[in-house]
C-alpha angles and dihedrals in degrees: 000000000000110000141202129199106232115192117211136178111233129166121261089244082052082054105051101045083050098051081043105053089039090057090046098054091039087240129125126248094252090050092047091055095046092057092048084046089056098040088057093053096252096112131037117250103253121250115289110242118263135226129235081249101058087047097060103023087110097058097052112114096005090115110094113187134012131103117317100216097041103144096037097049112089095206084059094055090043093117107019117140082018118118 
């Protein structure tokens, strides 16, 4: 993610309930903004985290040939972690 600093002007009462809801959730104050940012519709959710799964599911089923008991053979696995 490729970030920016933006500068505001905000009231010390603004301030303080920042610094203060941000203490109470153990966030920090950025963070606290961007969800607030997010929440309001400024700025996109961010990608929900995938799976091992998700990242290879294309691939599923796309090898054609090969032996069909490859990693329960033994004669297969002869001279695996050898070279």
């Amino acid at each position: 993610m490729q970030t920016e600093t933006l500068a505001i002007r905000i009231s010390k009462a603004e301030r303080t309930a920042l610094r203060q809801r941000a203490r109470k959730e153990k966030v920090s104050q950025g963070d606290l903004v961007r969800r607030a940012l997010r929440a309001y519709g400024v700025t996109p959710h961010p990608a929900p985290a995938q799976t091992g799964y998700d990242v290879i599911k294309h691939l599923i089923g796309r090898c054609q040939g090969g032996p069909r008991d490859l990693s329960t053979n033994p004669a297969h696995l002869a001279d695996h972690g050898r070279g």
